[in-house]
C-alpha positions as CSV (number, residue, x, y, z in Angstrom):
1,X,0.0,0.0,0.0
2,X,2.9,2.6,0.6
3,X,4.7,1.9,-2.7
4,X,0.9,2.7,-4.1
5,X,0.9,6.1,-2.6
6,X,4.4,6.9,-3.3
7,X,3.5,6.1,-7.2
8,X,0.1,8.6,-7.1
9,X,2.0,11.4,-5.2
10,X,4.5,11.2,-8.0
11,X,1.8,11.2,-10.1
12,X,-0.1,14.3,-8.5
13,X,2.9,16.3,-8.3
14,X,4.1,15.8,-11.9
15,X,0.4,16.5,-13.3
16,X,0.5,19.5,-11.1
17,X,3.9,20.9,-12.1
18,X,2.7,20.3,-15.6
19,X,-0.8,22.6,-15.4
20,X,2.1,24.9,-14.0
21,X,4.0,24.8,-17.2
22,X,1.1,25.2,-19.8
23,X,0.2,28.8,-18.0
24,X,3.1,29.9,-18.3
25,X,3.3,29.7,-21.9
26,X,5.1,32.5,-24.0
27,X,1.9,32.8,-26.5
28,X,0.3,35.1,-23.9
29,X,0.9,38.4,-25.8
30,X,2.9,41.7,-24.1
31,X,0.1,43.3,-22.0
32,X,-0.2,46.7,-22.8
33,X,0.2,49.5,-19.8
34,X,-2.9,48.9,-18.0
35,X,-4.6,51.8,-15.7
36,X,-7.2,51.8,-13.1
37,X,-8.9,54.3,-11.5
38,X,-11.9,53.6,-8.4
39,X,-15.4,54.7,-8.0
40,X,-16.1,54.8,-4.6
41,X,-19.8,55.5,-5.3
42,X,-20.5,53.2,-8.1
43,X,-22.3,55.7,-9.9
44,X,-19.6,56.6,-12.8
45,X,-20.3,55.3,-16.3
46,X,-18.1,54.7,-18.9
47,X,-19.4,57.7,-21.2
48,X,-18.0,60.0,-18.5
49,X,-14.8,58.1,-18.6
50,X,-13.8,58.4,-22.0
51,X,-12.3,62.0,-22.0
52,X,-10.6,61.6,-19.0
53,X,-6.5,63.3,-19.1
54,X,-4.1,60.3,-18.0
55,X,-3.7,61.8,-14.6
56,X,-7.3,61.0,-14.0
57,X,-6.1,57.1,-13.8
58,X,-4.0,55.4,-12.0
59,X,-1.0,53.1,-13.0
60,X,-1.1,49.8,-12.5
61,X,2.4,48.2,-11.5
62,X,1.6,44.7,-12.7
63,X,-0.9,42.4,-14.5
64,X,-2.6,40.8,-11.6
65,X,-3.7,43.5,-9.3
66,X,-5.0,42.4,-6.1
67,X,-6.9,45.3,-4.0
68,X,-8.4,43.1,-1.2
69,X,-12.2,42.8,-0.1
70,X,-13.6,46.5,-0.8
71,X,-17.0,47.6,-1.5
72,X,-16.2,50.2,-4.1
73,X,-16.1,49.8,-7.9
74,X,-13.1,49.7,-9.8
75,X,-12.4,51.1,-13.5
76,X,-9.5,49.1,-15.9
77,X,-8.2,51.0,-19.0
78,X,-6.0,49.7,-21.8
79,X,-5.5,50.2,-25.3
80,X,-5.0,47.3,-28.1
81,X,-3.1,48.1,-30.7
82,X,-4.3,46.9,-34.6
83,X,-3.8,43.4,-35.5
84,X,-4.5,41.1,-38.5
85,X,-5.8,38.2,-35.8
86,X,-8.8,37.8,-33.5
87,X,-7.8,38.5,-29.6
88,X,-9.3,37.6,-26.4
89,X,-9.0,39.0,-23.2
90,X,-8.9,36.2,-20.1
91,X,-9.5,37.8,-16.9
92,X,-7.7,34.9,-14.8
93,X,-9.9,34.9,-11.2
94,X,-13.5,33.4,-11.7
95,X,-15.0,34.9,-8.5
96,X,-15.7,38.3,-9.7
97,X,-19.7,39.4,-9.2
98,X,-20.0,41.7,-12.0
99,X,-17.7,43.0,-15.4
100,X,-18.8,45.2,-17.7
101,X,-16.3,45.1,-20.9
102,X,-16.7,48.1,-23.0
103,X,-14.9,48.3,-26.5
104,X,-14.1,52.1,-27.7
105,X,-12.9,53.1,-30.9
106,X,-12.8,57.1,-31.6
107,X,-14.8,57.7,-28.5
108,X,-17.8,55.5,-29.3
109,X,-18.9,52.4,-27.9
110,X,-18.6,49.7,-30.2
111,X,-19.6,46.8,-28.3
112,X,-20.3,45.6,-24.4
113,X,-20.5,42.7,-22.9
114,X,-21.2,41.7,-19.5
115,X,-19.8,38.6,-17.3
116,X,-19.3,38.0,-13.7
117,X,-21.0,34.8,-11.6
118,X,-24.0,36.7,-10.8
119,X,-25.1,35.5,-14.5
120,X,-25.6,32.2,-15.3
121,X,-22.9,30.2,-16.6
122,X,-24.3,29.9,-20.3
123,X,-24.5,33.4,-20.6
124,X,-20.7,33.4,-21.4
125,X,-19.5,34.6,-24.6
126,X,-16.5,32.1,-23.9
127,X,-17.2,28.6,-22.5
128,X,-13.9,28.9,-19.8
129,X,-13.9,28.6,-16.1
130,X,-12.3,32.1,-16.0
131,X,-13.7,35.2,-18.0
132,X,-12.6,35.3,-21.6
133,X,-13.9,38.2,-23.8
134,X,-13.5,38.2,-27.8
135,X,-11.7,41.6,-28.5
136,X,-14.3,43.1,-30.7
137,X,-11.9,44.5,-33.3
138,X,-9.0,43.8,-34.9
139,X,-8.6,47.4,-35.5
140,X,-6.7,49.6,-32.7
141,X,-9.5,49.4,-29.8
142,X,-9.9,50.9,-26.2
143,X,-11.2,48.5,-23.5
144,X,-12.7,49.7,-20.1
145,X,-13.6,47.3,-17.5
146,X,-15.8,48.1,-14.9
147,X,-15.3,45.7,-11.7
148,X,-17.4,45.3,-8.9
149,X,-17.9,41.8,-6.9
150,X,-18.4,41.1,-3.4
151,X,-15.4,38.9,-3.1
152,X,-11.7,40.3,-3.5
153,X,-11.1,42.7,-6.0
154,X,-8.5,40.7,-7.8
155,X,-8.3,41.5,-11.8
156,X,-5.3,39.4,-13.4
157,X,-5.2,40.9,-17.0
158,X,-3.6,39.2,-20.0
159,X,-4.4,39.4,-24.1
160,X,-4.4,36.1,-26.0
161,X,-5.1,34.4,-29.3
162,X,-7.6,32.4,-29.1
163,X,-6.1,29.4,-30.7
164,X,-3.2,30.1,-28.3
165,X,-5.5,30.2,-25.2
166,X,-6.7,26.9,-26.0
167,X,-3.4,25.3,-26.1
168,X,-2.3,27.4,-22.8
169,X,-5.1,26.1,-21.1
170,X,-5.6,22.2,-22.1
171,X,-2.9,20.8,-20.4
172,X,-4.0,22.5,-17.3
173,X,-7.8,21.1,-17.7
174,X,-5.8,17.8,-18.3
175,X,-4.0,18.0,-15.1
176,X,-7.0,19.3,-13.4
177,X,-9.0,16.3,-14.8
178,X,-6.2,14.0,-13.0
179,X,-6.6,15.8,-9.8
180,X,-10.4,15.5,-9.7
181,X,-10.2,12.0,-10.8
182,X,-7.8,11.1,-7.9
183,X,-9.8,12.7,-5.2
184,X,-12.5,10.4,-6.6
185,X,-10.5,7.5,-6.1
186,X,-9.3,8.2,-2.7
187,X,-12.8,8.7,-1.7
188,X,-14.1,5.6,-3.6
189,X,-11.1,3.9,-1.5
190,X,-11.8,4.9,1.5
191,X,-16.0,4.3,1.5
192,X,-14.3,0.5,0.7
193,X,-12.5,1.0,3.5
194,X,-15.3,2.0,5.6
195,X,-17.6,-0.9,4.4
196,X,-15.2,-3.2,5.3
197,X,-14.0,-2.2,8.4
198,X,-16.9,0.2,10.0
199,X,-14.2,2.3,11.0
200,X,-15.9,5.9,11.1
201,X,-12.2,7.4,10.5
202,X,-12.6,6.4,7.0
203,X,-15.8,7.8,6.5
204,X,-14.9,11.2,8.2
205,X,-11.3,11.3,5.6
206,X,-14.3,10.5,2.7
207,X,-16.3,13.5,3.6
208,X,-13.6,15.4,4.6
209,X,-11.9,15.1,0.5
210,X,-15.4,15.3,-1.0
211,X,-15.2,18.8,1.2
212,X,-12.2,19.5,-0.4
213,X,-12.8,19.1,-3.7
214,X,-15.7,21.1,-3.9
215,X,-14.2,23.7,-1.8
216,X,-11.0,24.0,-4.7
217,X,-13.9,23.7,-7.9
218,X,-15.7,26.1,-6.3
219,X,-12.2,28.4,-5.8
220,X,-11.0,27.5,-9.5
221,X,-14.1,27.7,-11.8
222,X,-14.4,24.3,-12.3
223,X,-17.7,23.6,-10.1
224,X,-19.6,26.9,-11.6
225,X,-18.3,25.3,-15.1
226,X,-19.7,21.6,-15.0
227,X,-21.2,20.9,-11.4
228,X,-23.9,23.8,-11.0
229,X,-23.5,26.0,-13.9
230,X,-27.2,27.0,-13.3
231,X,-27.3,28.3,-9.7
232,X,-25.9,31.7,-9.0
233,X,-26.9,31.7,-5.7
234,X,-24.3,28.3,-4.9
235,X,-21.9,29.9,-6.7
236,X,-21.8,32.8,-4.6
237,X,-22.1,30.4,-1.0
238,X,-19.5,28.0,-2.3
239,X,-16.9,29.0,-0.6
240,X,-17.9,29.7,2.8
241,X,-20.1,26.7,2.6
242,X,-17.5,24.1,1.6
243,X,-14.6,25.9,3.8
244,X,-16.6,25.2,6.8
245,X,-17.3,21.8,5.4
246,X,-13.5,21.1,5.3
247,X,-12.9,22.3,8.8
248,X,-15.6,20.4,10.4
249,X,-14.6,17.2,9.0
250,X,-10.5,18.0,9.3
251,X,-11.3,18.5,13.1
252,X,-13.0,15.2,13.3
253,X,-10.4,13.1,11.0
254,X,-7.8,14.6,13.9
255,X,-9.4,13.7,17.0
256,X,-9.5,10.2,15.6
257,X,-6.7,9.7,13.8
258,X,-4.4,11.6,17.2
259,X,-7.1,9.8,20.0
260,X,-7.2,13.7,21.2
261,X,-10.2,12.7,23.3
262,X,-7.7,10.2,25.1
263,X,-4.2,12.1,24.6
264,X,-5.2,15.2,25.4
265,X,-8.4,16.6,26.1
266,X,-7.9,20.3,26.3
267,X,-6.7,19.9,22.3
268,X,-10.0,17.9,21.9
269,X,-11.9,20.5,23.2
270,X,-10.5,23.0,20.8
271,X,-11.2,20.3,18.2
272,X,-14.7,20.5,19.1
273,X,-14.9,24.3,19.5
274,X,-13.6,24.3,15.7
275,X,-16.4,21.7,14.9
276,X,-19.2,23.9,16.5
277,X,-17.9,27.0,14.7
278,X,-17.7,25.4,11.4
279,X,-21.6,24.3,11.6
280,X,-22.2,27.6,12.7
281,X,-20.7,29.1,9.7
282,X,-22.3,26.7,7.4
283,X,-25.5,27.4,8.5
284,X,-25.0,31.3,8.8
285,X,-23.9,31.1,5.5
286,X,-27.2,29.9,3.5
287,X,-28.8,32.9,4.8
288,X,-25.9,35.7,4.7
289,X,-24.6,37.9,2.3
290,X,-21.5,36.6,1.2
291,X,-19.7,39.8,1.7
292,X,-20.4,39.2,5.7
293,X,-19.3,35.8,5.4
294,X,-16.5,35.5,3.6
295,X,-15.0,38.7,6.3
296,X,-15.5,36.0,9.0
297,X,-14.6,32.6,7.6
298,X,-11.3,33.9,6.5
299,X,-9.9,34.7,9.6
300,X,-11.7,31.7,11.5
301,X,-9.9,29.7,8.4
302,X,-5.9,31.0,9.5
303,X,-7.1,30.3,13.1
304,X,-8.1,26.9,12.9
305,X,-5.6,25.8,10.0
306,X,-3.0,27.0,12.8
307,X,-4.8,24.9,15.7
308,X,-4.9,21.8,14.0
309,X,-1.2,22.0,12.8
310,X,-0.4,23.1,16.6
311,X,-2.4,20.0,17.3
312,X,-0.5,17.6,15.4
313,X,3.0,19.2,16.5
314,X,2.4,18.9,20.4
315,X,1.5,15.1,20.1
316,X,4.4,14.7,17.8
317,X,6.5,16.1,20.7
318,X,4.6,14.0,23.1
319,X,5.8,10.7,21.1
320,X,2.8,9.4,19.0
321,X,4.8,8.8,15.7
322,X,2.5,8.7,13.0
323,X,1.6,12.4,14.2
324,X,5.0,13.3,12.4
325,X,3.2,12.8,9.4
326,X,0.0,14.0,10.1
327,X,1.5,16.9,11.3
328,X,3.4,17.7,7.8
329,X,0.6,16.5,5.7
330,X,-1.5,19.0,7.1
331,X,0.8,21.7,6.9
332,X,1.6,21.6,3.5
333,X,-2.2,22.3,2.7
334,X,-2.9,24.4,5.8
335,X,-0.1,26.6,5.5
336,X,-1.7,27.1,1.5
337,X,-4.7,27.9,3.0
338,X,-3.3,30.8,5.6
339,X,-1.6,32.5,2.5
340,X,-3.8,32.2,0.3
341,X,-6.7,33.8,3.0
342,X,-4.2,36.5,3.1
343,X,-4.2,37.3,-0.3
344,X,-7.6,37.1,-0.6
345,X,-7.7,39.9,2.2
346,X,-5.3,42.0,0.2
347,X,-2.1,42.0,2.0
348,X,-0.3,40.0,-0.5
349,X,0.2,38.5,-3.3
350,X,-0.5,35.1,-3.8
351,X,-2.1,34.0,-7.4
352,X,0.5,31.0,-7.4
353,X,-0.9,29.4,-4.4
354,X,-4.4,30.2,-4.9
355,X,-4.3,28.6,-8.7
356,X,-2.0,26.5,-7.5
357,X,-0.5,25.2,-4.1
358,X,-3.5,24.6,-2.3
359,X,-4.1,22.2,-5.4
360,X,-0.8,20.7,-5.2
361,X,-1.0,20.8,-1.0
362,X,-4.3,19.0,-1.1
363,X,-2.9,16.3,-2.9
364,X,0.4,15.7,-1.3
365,X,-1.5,16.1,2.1
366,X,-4.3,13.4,0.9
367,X,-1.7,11.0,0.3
368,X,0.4,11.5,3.5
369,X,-3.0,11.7,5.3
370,X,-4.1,8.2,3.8
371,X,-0.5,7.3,5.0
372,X,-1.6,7.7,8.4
373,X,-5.0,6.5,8.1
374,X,-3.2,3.2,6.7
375,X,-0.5,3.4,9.8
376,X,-3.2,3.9,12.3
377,X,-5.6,1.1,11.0
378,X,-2.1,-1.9,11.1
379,X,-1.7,-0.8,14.4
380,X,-5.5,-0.9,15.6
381,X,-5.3,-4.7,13.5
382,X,-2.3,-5.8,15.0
383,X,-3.5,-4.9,18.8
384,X,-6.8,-7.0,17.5
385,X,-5.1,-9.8,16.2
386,X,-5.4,-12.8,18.2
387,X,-9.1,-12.0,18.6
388,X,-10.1,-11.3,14.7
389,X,-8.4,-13.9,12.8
390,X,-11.9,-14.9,11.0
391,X,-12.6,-11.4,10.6
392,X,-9.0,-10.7,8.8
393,X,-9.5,-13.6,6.2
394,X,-13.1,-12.4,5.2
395,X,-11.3,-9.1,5.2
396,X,-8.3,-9.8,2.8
397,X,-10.8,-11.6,0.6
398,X,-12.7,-7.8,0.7
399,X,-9.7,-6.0,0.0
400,X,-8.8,-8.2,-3.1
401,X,-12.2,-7.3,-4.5
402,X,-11.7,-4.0,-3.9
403,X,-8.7,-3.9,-5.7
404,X,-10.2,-5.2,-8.6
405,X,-12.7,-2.9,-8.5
406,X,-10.3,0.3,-7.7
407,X,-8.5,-1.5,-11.1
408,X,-11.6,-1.8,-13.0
409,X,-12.3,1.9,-11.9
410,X,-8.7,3.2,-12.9
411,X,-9.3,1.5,-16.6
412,X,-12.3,3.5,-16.7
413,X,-10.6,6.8,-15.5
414,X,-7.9,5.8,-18.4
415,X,-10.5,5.4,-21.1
416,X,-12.1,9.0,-20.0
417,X,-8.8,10.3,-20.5
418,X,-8.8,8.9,-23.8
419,X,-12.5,10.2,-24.9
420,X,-10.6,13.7,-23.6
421,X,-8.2,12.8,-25.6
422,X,-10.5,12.6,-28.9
423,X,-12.3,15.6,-27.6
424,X,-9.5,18.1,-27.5
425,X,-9.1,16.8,-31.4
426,X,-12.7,17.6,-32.4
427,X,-14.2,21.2,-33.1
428,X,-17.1,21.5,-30.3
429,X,-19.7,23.3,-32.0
430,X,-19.2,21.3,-35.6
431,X,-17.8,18.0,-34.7
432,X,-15.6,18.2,-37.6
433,X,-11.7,17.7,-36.9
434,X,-10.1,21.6,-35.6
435,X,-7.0,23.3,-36.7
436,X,-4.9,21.8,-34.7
437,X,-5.5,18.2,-35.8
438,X,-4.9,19.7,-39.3
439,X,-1.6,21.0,-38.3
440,X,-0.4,18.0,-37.2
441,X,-2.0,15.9,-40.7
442,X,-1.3,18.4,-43.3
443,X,2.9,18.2,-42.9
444,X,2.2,14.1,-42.5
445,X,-0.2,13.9,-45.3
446,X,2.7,16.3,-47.6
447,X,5.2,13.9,-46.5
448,X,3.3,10.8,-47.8
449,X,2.6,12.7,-51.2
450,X,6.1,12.9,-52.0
451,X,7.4,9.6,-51.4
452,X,4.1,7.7,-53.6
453,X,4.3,10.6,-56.1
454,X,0.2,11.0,-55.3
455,X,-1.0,15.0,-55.5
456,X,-2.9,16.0,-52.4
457,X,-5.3,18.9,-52.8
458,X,-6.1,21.4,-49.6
459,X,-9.9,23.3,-50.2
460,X,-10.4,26.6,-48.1
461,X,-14.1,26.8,-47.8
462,X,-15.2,30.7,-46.3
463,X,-19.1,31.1,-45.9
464,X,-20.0,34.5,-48.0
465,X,-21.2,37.6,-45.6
466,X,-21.5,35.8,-42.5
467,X,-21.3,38.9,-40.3
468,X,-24.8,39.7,-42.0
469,X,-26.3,36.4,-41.4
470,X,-24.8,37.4,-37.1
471,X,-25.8,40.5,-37.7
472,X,-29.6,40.1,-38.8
473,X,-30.2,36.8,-37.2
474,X,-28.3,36.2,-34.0
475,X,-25.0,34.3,-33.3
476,X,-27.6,31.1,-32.2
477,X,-28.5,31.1,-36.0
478,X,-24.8,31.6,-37.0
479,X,-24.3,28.5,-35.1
480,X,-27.0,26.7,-36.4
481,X,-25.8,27.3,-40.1
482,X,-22.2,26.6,-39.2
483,X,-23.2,23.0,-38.0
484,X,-25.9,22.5,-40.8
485,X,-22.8,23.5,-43.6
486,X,-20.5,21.1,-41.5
487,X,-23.1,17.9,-42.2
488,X,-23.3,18.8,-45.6
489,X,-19.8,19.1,-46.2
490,X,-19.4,15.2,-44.1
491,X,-22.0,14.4,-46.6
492,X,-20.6,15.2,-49.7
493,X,-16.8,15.1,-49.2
494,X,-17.1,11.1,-48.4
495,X,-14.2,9.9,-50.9
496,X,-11.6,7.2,-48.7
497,X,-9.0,9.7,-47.5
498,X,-11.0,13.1,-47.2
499,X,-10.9,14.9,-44.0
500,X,-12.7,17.9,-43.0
501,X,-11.7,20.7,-40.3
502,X,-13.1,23.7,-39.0
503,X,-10.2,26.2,-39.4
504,X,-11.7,28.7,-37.6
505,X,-14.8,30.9,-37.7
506,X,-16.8,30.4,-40.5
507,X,-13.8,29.0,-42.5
508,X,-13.5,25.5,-43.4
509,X,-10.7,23.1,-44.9
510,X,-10.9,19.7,-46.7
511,X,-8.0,18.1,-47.4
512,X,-8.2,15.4,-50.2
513,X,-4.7,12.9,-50.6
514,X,-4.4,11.4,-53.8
515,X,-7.0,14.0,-55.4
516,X,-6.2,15.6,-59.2
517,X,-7.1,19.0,-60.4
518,X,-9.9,18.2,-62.7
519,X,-11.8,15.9,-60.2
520,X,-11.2,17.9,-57.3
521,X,-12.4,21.0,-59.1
522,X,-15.7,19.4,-60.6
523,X,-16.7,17.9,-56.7
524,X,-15.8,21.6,-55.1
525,X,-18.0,23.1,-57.8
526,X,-21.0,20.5,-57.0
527,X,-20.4,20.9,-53.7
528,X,-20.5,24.7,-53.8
529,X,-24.0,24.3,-56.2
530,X,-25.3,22.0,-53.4
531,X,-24.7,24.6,-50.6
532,X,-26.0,27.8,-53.0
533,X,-29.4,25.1,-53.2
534,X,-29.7,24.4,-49.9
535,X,-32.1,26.4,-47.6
536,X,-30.8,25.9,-43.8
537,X,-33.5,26.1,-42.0
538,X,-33.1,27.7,-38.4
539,X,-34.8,28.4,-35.1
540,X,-35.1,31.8,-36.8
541,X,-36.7,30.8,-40.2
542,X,-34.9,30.5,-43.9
543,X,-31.4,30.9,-44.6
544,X,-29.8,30.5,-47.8
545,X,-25.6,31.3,-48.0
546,X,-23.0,31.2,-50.4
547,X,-19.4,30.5,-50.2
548,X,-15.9,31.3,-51.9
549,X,-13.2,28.6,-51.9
550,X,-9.8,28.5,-52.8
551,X,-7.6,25.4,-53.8
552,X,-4.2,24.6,-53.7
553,X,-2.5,21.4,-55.4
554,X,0.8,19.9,-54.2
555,X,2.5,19.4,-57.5
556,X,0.6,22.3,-59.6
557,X,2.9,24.8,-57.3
558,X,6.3,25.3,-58.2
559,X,9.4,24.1,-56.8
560,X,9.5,22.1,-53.1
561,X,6.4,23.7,-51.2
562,X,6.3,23.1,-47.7
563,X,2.8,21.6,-45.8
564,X,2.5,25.8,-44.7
565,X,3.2,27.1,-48.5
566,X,0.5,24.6,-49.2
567,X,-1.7,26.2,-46.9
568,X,-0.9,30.1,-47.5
569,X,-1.6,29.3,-51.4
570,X,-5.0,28.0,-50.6
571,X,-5.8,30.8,-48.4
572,X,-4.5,32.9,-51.4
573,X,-6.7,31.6,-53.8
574,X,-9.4,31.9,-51.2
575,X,-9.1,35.8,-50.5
576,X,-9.1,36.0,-54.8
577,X,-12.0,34.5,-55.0
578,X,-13.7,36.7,-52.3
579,X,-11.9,40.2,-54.0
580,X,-13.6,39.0,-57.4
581,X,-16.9,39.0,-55.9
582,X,-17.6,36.1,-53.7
583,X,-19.3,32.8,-54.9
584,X,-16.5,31.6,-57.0
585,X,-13.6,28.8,-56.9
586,X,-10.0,30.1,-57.6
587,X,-7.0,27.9,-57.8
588,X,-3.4,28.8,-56.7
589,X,-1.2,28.1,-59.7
590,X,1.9,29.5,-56.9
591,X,2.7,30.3,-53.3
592,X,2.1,33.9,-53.7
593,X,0.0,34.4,-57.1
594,X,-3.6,32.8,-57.9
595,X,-5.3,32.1,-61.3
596,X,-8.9,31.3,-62.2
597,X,-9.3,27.7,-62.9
598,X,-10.0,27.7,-67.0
């Protein structure tokens, strides 16, 4: 059993480290100068804001400000600067009440959108645990944020493409997926454990990392995301709720696991004064404003995180040995906890820890604590052993089954991790391949063409005014044309070999080994007659589109194109196509330089 914890707390610190790694990634773009400035009434709109002189604001000294708890509204002002790529903003703390995101080009509001977790989750623009906001121009753009939220006024800024975003951010869902996943084990294992033996300090550990894991969901995102996107009101009580969950059932897991009740009673009672203040709490917090609560559970929080590790540390100089481990498996994660609650009040900063350590703490302090549980359970067997020798050979026959079902439960968890796998490949909206599987098959696919001497053809498919089709309609109607084109394209691009991606927006690529110009071309232009016949029909009513394509073939360019020459000459012909008036198929006879097909 110890060589089995050893191998998942290398396994939770590696996954850890690793969702450490993809933040950290250098695609985040430079963050322009970012200023702030505070409303202390609330009453300030951004119309009056716009003219302000730059002494009006204030500077901001680095990208994650952190202002503390504080009933006043805060202003954020930066300026983008004109690109040739679609942006988003990620504002990286998911506790924030209320944003208002204003975009401002020459003084004029060209678009708002609104975000915080007093909306429902679905009403994001962006589905992402943290606040992600399309920039609504590639043009140079002005972007005020408005910020007011009854938990700390922390407003970590950064500017990304999305495409880049996505990548930043799936190894960290990854790794958070693993961490989930082995909190569910070690509470599967120890409601086994329970069964089987009856012993309540199983059940207590069980509640106490179910406590847990809510508690760090509800702190990350993740819980609003995918446990109760659709209650606003849980989202706002999570965390006092599920921190006094955690303490109540940390107090009872160490007056069991230490026998304070025997050892030492005055610690017991403090135990149980923790235990009585945690129910308290809990129940004080379904009917308070969070904005009370949260101002009392954080100190109560540093005082009983430093209790129980006082606990553990005077039996550990008393002699009881396994409270050496206790005592520094509840450090690691308590100690988390105390700065972390002092960031939250403002006093420092600590956006590591709270995205981070108390994860990593949590899961090193779950498997030192399981340690113990296993330590104290041998020696409660052994000081039982003459008298429960019937009772041990029923109960190694239980422990084999459970391993078999802890097995049969890890092959699951790996073929979940698989499906995720599949998932990250696959465009969400469309279920067609995304542009990422196609960079990875294009340069493969390029490869294969010029050892068999095959030709391989890319298409660039772009739907014709689709910002009109937004526009009139809605971006639900977008959506529903966008997967409607996507089952007409599976349809009619079925030849062995064809694949079909979402590139991005409403662009689309087929790419077609082994195809030649003249039979690519006459498909493309069916296909293109079969879209301009097709009425989508939508929530909405009627909607008929057309679309411009452009083709690139391997050996119709000149010289040695590379898989990404391939691609630019496509996306050439394509932009021809749509400069000569939409509705039309152009074919790149070079990297650089289109021609009409004949």
């Amino acid at each position: 059993m110890a060589k089995s914890l050893v191998r998942w707390f290398a396994l939770v610190t590696v996954m850890c480290y690793w969702g450490l790694a993809a933040t950290d990634v250098s695609a985040q773009e430079n963050m322009p100068p970012v200023y702030y400035h505070v409303d202390a009434t609330g009453n300030q709109s951004v119309e009056q804001l716009l003219d302000k002189e730059p002494s009006f604001w204030s500077v901001l000294n680095n990208g994650s400000p952190s202002f503390g708890y504080t009933s006043a509204t805060y202003w954020f002002h930066f300026k983008l600067p004109a690109v040739d790529y679609d942006r988003v903003i990620r504002i990286g703390y998911p506790l924030l009440d209320n944003v208002d995101v204003y975009f401002v080009t020459d003084n004029e509001i060209i678009k708002r959108v609104r975000l915080g977790d007093a909306y429902e989750f679905d009403q994001r623009p962006v589905d992402n645990r943290n606040f992600v906001v399309p920039v609504a121009s590639r043009d140079r753009v002005e972007v005020f944020l408005r910020v007011n939220t009854t938990s700390s006024m922390r407003v970590p800024l950064s500017v990304w493409q999305p495409t880049d975003l996505m990548g930043a951010e799936q190894a960290l869902t990854t790794a958070t997926g693993m961490y989930f996943g082995l909190l569910l084990c070690m509470i599967v294992y120890n409601l086994f454990s329970y069964s089987v033996t009856r012993d309540r300090r199983f059940g207590y550990y069980s509640a106490y990392i179910v406590g847990i894991g809510l508690l760090l969901a509800g702190l990350d995102g993740t819980g609003y995301r995918y446990l109760w996107p659709w209650s606003e009101w849980l989202q706002s009580k999570a965390i006092p709720l599920f921190g006094s969950v955690v303490f109540l059932f940390a107090s009872l897991v160490a007056s069991q696991v230490l026998q304070t009740k025997l050892r030492s009673p005055k610690l017991h009672m403090g135990l149980q004064g923790i235990m009585i203040a945690a129910v308290v709490l809990f129940l004080a917090s379904i009917f308070l404003p969070y904005e009370w609560m949260i101002s009392i559970v954080l100190p109560v929080a540093i005082l009983a995180s430093c209790y129980l590790i006082f606990t553990g540390l005077t039996l550990w100089r008393q002699g009881l040995a396994y409270a050496r481990i206790y005592s520094l498996a509840l450090s690691v994660l308590l100690l988390a906890i105390i700065i972390n609650a002092i960031g939250y009040l403002g006093f420092l900063e600590s956006f590591f820890i709270q995205r981070y350590m108390i994860m990593i703490g949590s899961a090193i302090e779950i498997m030192l604590l399981s340690l113990v549980l296993a330590i104290r359970f041998n020696e409660d067997r052994k000081e039982r052993l003459a008298a429960e020798q019937r009772l041990n050979s029923r109960l190694e026959v239980k422990v084999k089954q459970r391993t078999k079902e802890l097995e049969a439960l890890m092959r699951k968890l790996k073929e979940m991790n698989q499906r995720l796998e599949v998932k990250s490949s696959e465009d969400r909206l469309t279920k067609l391949f995304n542009r990422g599987v196609l960079d990875d098959d294009l340069p493969l696919e390029v490869r294969r063409a010029r050892r068999t001497g095959y030709d391989i053809a890319v298409v660039m498919i772009d739907i014709d005014h689709f910002k009109k089709v937004n526009d009139k309609f809605g971006h639900p109607v977008g959506d529903e044309v966008l997967v409607e084109l996507a089952r007409l394209l599976r349809v009619n691009f079925r030849r062995a070999g064809d694949r079909i991606y979402r590139y991005g927006g409403e662009e689309f690529v087929i790419l077609m080994p082994g195809a030649q110009e003249l039979g690519c071309h006459d498909k493309v232009l069916t296909v293109t007659d079969v879209i301009r016949g097709h009425t989508f029909h939508t929530e909405r009513g009627a909607v008929n589109i057309t679309v411009s394509v452009g083709m690139a073939l391997l050996n119709s360019l000149p010289g040695h194109a590379s898989s990404k020459q391939l691609l630019e000459a496509a996306d050439n012909a394509l932009y021809q196509a749509k400069n000569a008036g939409r509705d039309q198929i152009r074919i790149a006879r070079s990297v650089k330089d289109v021609s009409e097909k004949p």
